[in-house]
Structures are given as C-alpha cells and as structure tokens.
N, C-alpha and C positions, 0 to 999 in steps of 0.2 A: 655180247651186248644185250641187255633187257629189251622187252620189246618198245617200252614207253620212253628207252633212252634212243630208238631207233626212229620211231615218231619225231620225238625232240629234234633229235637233229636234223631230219628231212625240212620239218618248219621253220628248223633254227637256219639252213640252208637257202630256202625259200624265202626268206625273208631280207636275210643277207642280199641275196643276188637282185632284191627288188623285185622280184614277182611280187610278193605282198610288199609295197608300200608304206611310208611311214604317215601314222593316223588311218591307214583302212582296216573296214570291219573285215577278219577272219571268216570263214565258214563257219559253219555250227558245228558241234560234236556232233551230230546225226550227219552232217559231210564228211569230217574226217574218218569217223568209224567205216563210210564206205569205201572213201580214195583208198585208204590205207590198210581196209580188210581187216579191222582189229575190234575191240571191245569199246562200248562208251568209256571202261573204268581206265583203260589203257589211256587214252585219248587226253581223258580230265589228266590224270597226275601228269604228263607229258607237258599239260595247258598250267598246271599248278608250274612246273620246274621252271617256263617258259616265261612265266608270270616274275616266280623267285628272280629271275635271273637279268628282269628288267627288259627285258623282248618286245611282251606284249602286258597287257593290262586290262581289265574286265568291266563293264559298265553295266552296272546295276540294270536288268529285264533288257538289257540289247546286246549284250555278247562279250567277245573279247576283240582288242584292238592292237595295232602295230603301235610299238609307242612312238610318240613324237619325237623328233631333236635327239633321234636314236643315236645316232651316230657324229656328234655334235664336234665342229673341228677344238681341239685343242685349246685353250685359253694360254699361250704363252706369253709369261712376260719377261719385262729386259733381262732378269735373271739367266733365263733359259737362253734369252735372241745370243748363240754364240756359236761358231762353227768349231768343229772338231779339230785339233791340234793335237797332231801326232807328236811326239816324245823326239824322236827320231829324227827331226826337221831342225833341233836345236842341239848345241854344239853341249850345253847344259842343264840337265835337269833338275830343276828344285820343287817340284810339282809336288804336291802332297800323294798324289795318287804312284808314286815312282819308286818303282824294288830295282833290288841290284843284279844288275845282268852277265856281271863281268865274274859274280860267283855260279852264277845258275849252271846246274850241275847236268851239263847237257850228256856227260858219255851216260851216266845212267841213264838219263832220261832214254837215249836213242838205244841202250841197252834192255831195259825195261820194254820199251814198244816192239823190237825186234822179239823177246819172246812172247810179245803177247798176240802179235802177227804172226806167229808160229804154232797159235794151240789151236783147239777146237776150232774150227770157223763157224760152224752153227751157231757158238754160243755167241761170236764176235757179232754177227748179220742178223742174229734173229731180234726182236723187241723184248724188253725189259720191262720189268715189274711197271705198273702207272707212276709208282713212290720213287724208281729209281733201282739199281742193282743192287739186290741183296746185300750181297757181298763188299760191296762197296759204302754199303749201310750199317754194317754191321765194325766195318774199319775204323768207318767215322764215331760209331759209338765205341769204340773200345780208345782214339787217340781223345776224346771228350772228356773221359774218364781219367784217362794218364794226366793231360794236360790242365785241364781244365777243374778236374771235378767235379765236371757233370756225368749223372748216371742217368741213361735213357736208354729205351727200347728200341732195334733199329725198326722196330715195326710203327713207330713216332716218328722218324728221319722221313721228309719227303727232301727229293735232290729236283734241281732245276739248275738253268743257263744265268743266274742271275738272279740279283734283289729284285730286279723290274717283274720277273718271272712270279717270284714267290709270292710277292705284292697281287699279284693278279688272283692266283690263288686263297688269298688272306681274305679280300675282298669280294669273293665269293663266300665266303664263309663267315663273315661277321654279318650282324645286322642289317639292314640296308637301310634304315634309320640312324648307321653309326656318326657319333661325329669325332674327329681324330683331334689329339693336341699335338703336334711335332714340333721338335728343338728348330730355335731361332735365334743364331744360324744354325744351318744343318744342313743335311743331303738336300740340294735343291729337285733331284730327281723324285721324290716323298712330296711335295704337292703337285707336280704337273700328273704324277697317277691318280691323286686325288682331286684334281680338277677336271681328269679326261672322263673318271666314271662319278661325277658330280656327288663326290661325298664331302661334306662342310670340314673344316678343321678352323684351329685357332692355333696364333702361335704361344711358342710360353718360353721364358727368356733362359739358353744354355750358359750366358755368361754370368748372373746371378740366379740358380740353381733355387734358394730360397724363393724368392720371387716369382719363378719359375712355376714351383708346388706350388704356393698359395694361388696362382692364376688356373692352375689344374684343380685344384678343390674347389673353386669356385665359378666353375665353367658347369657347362653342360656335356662335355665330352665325356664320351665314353671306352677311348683307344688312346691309348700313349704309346706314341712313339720315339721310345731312347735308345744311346749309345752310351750305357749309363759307365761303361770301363772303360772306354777312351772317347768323350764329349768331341764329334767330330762339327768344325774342326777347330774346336778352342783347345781339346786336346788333353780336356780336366776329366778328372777320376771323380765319379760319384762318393761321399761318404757313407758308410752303412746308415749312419742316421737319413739321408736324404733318400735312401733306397726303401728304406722300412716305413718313409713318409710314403712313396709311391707305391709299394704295399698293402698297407694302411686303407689307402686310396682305392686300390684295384679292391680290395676287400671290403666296400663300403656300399658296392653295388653287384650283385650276381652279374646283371648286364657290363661290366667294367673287365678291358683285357689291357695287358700290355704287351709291346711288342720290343723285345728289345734287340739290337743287332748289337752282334761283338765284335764287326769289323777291327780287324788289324790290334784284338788284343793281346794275339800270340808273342807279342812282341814287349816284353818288361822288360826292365834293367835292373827292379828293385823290387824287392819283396811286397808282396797283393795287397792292400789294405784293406779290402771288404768282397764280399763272393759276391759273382752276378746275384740279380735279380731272380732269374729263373729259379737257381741253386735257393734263396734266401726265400721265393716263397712257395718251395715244394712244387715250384710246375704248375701251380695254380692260375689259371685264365690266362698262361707269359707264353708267349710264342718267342721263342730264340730262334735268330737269324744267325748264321756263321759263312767264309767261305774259306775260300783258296787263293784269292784273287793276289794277298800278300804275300802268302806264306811259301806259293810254289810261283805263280804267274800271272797278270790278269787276263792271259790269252785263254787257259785251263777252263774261265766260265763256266764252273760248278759251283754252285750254292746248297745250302741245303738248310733249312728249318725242322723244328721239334714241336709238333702242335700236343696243346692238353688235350688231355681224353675227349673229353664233349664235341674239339674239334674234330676231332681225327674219325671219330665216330660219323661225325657228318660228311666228312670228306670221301669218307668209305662209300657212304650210302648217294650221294650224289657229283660226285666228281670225277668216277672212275675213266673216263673220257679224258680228261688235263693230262697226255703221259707225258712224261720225262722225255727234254728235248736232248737230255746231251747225248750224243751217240754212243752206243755199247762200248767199243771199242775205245774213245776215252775210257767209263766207266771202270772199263777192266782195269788199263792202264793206271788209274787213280788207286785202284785199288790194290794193286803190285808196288806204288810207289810207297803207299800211306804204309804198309804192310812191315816194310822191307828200309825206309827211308826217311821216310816224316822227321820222326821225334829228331836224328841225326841231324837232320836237313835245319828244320828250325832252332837248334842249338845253336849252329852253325852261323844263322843269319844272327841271332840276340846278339852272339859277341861280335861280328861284325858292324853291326847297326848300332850297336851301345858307343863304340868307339866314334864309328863316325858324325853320331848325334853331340858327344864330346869336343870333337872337331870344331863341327857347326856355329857349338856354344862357344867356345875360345873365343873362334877369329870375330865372332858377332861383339864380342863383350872387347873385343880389343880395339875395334874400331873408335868407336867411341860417338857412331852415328843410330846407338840403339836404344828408346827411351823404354823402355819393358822387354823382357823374353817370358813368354808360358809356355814351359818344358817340364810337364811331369813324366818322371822316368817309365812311359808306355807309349806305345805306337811307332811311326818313320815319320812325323811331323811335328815341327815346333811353331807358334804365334809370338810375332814379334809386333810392337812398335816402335813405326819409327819413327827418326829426329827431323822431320823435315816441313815445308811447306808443299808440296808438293802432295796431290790426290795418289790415291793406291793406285788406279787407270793409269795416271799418268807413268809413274814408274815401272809399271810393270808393261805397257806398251815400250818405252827405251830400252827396259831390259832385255825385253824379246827382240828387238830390233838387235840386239849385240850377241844373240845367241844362246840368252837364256830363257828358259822357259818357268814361270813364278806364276803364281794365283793369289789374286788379294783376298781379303776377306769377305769384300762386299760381294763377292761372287755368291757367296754362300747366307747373303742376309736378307729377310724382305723387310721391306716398309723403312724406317731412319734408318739413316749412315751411322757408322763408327765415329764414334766422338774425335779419336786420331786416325793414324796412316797405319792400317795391319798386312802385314802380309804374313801367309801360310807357307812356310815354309820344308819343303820336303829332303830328308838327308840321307837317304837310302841309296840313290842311284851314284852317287860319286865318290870314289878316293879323295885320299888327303889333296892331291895336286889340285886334281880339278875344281874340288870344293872352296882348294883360297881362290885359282882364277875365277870363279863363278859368284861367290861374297864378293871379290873385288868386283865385279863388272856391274854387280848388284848393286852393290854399294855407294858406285860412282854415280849411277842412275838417279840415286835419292834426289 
C-alpha cells in the first residue's frame, strides 16, 4: 500500500468511528504531516482522494471539513418496504429470479471442490488479485468469447459478490456530478444504490423503448443504465436500431457512459437479433455487467464487469484497496467449473428452459384467463396480463397464501401503476407437473 493510500485510510477510519465528526474542521496538513510523520505532498493527495470520495470537503481560507449527512439513512420507498421470501418456503416457484434445481449438477460440483480442496492450500488461503483470480478471469474471457462474442482482456474483468458490489465500485469511478437514467420498470435494487450515495437519476420508460430514448436525449443524464438483451422485467430485446440510438447518445458527449447488464442473457431459444451494446460500440464509455447467478446458481455470488480503458486506468490508480470479496476457494472452484463444464452446463439448461417456457405458454393461452403474454424467446421469465378485476397485490397475496410464490410487476415500477393486472412470471424452477399445479392455483387466485 502507498503511503498516501495508508494516510487515507487512518482518516478514512477516523472518521468512520466518529473521532472526527460530521461538519468538524480537520487538523491542518502542518498536523497531519506530524501525527502521521509523512510529507505535506503525501498528506494533500490523501485530502484530494478523501475529498474525491465524498469524506471531507474544503472551505475556501479555513480548511477542510467532515461532510455533513455523511452517512445519511437510506430513502426507502414502498418499492423496497418488503421482507425477504425465501424460494424454499413455497410449495411453488414462479419467481422470475428462480433456476432449476432439480437439474443442478451437484456430483460435479462436490467433485470439482473435492479436487480443488486437494491442491495447493497456499494458493486456496492466500488473497487474490484486488480484480479478482487471474485465472478465473481469464475463463470468463475466453467463455465471453465462445458464448457471447465478446472479445476482452481479462486485465478489464473486475470480479465481485454481486451487481450491488460492482455498482459501488462504478460509483466510485464516474463523475460525482453524474446523473443516471435507469429503466422504468427495472432492478428496483439500481435506485435505492443511487439514493444511499445521493446521485440524481431520472426514469425513461422500458415498456415503450422509443419514448424511452427520446426522454434520454433530452435529459441531462449522463449514465444509462440498460438490460438492453433481455429488458428486465418486461422481458423485450432491444433492436439494433434502438441500440445504435443509445450509441449515438453515449457518443454525443465525452462525459456520457453506459452501463449495460446482460443478466440472464445466456439463455435464448432463437437466433440473436442484434449484438449487445458493448460489442456494437467497440467498448466505448459501456461498462458490461454479467454473472453467474442463472447460469450455475444464485448462491455462487460472483459477478463480474469489463470497464473501458479511461476506466480501468483509474481504477488502477485509485481503488487498489476495493479487493475482491469472493473467497479464493470459490474463485478456483469457478474456475474448474467454467473450464471443464460451462458451455455443457448451459446447453443443457437452454433445452431444458426452452421447453418448460413452452409449457408455461400452453397452459397460460389455454386457460382462457390471459389478456396479453410478452415472451420473447430469451431469459426464464414471461409478462403476462391478466383477465381480471382484481390488483396484482391482491392476487399474488392469495397465491402465496396457497403456496406459490409470484411477483407482480408493480414490484418493479415507480411512480403510476400498470394500466392492467401484470404478473412476472418465472418458468425455470418447475417440471411439467408442477407447473399445471402452480398455473392452476395461480390461476384460480385471479
């Protein structure tokens, strides 16, 4: 560690634990050069990173300051007010977030970890790169490549526990004047990170796409955040033309990035109709999120991002402190799976999940209680509406009351309701049987 990154953190520590307070004046650099036994130049960039980083703050001929409402609680709203509901608890799973368990390929798995609890232990207990295991980086860009057609350097790959993780790190590294535009509906987890580190955003509408851009061109944002190969969770495919508008966009301002996450694209039934974004503008200002959370498990909690150059440059130079939370011993283990099983693995799930998505759409379209399905052939979730008077709460409170577990859509929307009754529906976790008991029980609920 640098000396000014050792500084940083003693004050960054110190302030933390409320020795310094929030709104009091700092000591001088002529104090800290002697607490700390170091140079005035050491001291300033330490006060510069601390500054960057939203800490402290400087006041013209009187010093620097603890900032105020540092640590300011949370802004949740009803979106968020919701407690945790395990999978597990329900007799049926129709959750959009739900993979199939009853395939999950456990002798390898416990064959895989058995040898990887059998090599080196050094390499198992000691810490790994701050990006994440080499080696483990270098798997992911090579299955990127196979799968996807993205070509990247694993010296771009940072690995992390999650989108929540990456986001942190994002957010260290864009502007701190950014303002974000994210899909509405969307990951409702994407504003509560953006309300906890008070960065402005606007919504811009995932259900007309059109609409959408034009409220992005004509904002002041400067971060788009999409899931432009499977629109979570309306579940729509961007067109090239709608991509090359966002593009277009990111290319209209040096200061303009896009972030785009490819959650749960692994998963097609039908031929691609247009390359991500990353791929379409050369890696230019596009931060690509990817993980694992479908493809192997969501327990696995490895993620990992591809930042452009400018980024990654900075990340080098100031963030060498962020390591990598998954533990080694996952990372190996990931990296013997992807190696040795991936590609096989995900084959495996597409024709599995093509059929039962086929299932899904059957028994839905035979009911005759279904006024819309949006099912484009990608992802494990279909949007339906339905035929009823009755609120999406409502029904999905009865159904869980019978043992299913469902998500409407307003889970996923701010500000107006759904003109009808949506639900999200997940078709990954169950065989044929239990998918007609589960539609039935759904169904009956309406």
């Amino acid at each position: 560690m640098k000396l000014y990154e050792s500084v940083y953190k003693k004050i960054e520590e110190d302030i933390k634990s409320g020795f310094y307070k929030e709104g009091e004046k700092l000591p001088s650099i002529i104090g800290f050069t002697k607490k700390y036994g170091v140079s005035k130049n050491t001291v300033l960039k330490s006060m510069e990173l601390l500054e960057y980083d939203g800490l402290i703050h400087a006041k013209k001929k009187s010093g620097f300051y603890v900032t105020d409402n540092l640590y300011p609680k949370i802004q949740v709203t009803n979106l968020h007010k919701r407690e945790f509901q395990r999978s597990d608890d329900f007799e049926y799973d129709l959750s959009p977030n739900a993979v199939s368990y009853d395939q999950f390929p456990i002798a390898i798995v416990k064959r895989l970890m058995t040898e990887v609890l059998n090599s080196d232990y050094r390499t198992l207990f000691s810490p790994t790169e701050p990006q994440g295991l080499l080696e483990l980086r270098e798997s992911i860009a090579y299955i990127l490549n196979r799968i996807k057609d993205i070509k990247v350097a694993p010296k771009n790959i940072i690995l992390s526990s999650g989108m929540e993780y990456l986001y942190q790190i994002i957010l260290e590294l864009l502007p701190n004047d950014s303002i974000f535009a994210i899909e509405n509906p969307g990951y409702d987890i994407v504003p509560t990170l953006l309300n906890a580190r008070k960065f402005p955003y606007i919504d811009i509408d995932s259900k007309n796409v059109k609409n959408g851009i034009n409220t992005l061109i004509n904002s002041n944002a400067n971060v788009l955040c999409t899931t432009s190969m499977h629109q979570f969770p309306i579940g729509r495919t961007m067109s090239s033309t709608e991509k090359e508008a966002i593009i277009n966009w990111m290319r209209s301002s040096k200061n303009n990035y896009i972030i785009e996450d490819d959650y749960d694209s692994e998963f097609r039934y039908a031929p691609v109709r247009s390359d991500r974004i990353y791929t379409m503008s050369g890696a230019e200002r596009t931060i690509y999120i990817g993980s694992f959370s479908k493809s192997i498990a969501p327990s696995i909690r490895c993620s990992y991002m591809i930042l452009p150059e400018e980024l990654m440059e900075k990340y080098n130079e100031t963030l060498p402190f962020m390591a990598c939370p998954i533990p080694s011993i996952w990372q190996k283990f990931l990296t013997e799976f992807i190696d040795k099983h991936y590609i096989r693995h995900v084959n495996k799930m597409i024709k599995l999940y093509k059929g039962r998505r086929e299932k899904m759409i059957e028994l839905l379209e035979a009911s005759g209680k279904v006024k819309k399905i949006i099912a484009e052939p990608v992802g494990t979730n279909i949007l339906v509406e339905i035929k009823t008077y009755k609120s999406d709460m409502e029904i999905v409170k009865a159904a869980q009351e019978k043992g299913v577990l469902v998500f409407p859509l307003s889970r996923y929307l701010r500000g107006s309701k759904p003109t009808g009754t949506y639900l999200s529906l997940g078709f990954a976790a169950l065989d044929d049987e239990k998918m007609e008991k589960a539609i039935s029980i759904l169904l009956s609920c309406c």
